[in-house]
Kinemage of the C-alpha trace (Angstrom):
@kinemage 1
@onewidth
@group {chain A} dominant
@subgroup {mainchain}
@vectorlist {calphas} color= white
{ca unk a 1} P 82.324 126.170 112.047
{ca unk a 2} L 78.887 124.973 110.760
{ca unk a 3} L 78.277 121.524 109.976
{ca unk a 4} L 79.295 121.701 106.281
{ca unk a 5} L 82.631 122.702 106.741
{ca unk a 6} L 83.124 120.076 108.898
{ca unk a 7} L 82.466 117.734 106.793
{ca unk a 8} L 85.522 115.410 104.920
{ca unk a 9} L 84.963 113.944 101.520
{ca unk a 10} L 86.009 110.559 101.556
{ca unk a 11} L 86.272 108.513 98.533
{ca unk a 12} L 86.747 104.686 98.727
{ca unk a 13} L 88.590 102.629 95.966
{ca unk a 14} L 86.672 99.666 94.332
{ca unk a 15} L 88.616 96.886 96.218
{ca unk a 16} L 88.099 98.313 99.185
{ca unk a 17} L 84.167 98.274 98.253
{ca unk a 18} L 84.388 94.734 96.804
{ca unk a 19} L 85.931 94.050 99.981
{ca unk a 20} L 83.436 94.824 102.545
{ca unk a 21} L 80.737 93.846 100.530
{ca unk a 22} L 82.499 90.072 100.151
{ca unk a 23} L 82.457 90.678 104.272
{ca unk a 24} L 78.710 91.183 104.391
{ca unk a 25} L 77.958 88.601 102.486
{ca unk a 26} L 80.150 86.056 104.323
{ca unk a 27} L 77.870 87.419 107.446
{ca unk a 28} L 81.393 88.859 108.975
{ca unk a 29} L 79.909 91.847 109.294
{ca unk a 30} L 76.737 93.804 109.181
{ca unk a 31} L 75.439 97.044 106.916
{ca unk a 32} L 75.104 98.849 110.397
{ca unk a 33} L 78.369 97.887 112.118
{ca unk a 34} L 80.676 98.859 108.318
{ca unk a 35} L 78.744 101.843 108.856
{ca unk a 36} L 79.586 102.394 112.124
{ca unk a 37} L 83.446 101.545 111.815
{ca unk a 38} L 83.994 103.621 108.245
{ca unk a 39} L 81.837 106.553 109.081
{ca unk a 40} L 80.056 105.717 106.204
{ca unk a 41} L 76.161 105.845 105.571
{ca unk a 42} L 74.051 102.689 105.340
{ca unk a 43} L 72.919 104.035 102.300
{ca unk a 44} L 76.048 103.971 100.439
{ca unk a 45} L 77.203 100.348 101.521
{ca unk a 46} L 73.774 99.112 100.179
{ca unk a 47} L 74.720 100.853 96.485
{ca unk a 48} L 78.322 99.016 97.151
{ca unk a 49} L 76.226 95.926 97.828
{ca unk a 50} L 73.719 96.689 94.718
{ca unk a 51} L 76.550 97.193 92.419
{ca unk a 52} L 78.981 94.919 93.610
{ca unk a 53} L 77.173 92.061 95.552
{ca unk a 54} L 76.575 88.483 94.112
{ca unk a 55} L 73.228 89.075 94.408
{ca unk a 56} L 71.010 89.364 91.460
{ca unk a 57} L 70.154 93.083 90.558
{ca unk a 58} L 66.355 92.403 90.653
{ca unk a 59} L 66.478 90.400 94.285
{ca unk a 60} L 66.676 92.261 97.655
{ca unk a 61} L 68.196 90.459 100.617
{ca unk a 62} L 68.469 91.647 104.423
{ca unk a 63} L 71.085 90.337 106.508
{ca unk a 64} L 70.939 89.977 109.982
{ca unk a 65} L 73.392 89.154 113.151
{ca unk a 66} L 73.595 89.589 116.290
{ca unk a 67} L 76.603 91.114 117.337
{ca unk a 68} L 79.510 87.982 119.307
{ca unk a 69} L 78.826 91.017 122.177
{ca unk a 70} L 75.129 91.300 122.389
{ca unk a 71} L 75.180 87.423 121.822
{ca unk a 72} L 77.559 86.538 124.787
{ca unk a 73} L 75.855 89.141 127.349
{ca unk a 74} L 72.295 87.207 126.631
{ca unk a 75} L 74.067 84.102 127.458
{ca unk a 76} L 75.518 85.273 130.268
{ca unk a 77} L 72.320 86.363 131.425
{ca unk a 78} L 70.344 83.304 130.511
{ca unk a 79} L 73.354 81.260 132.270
{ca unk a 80} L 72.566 83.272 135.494
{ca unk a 81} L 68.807 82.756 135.501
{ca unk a 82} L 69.886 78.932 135.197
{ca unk a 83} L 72.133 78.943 138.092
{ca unk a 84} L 69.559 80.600 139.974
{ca unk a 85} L 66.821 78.178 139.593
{ca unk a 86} L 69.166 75.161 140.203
{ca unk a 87} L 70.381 76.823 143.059
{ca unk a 88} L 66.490 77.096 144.463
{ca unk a 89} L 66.211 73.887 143.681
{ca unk a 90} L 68.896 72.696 145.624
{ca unk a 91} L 67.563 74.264 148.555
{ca unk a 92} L 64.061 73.138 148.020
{ca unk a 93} L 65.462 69.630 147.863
{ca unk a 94} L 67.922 70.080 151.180
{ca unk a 95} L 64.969 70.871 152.851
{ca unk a 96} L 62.532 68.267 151.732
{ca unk a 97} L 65.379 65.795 152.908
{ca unk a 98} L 65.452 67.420 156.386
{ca unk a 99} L 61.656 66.945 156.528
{ca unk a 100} L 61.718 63.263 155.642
{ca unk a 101} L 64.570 62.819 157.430
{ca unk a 102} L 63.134 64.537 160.815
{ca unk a 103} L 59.398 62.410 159.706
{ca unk a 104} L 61.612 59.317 159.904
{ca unk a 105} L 62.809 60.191 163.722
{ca unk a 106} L 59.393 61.013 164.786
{ca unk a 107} L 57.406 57.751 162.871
{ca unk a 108} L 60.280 55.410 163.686
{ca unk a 109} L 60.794 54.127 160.067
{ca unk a 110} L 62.490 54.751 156.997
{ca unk a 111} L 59.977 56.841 155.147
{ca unk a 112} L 62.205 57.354 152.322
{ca unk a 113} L 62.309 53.519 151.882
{ca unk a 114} L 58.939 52.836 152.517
{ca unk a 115} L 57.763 55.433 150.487
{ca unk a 116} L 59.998 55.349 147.230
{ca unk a 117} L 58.808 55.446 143.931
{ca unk a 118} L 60.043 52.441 141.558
């Protein structure tokens, strides 16, 4: 079989157009992901859009979103770098304790007290 015969016509009705182009307008969805999930080229979603869309016909406007996936996995990943550095920094702290604390011993005073800002 060569490509062409593989190919399936698919015709959409006009709600179902109206539809999806209400969708990318709300920002529910994107050109690319209705592409994606109808099998249907970019292309013809932005003559659906053109024809269709509450846009005026002389105005062009490009929609962008993140995908809720994409989104969550950066925040996941910036939420890790955070716990990281607070983590480091709770070690960094521990140990500047010990040192007063073992300064203290050795000098015979409260360097903490002596020493803290106000």
């Amino acid at each position: 079989m060569n490509r062409k015969e593989s190919r399936k016509w698919v015709k959409f009705s006009e709600a179902f157009k109206k539809e999806k182009v209400s969708m990318i307008e709300k920002g529910e969805y994107t050109v690319n992901e209705l592409s994606k999930i109808y099998k249907v080229s970019q292309t013809a979603i932005y003559k659906w859009r053109y024809k269709y869309g509450s846009l005026p016909k002389s105005e062009c406007m490009v929609i962008g979103k993140e995908s809720e996936g994409a989104k969550t996995i950066s925040l996941m990943k910036k939420v890790a770098e955070l716990e990281q550095f607070i983590g480091s920094q709770q070690v960094e702290l521990s140990y500047l304790k010990k040192v007063i604390e073992f300064g203290s011993k050795t000098v015979s005073f409260d360097i903490e007290k002596k020493y803290k800002q106000r």
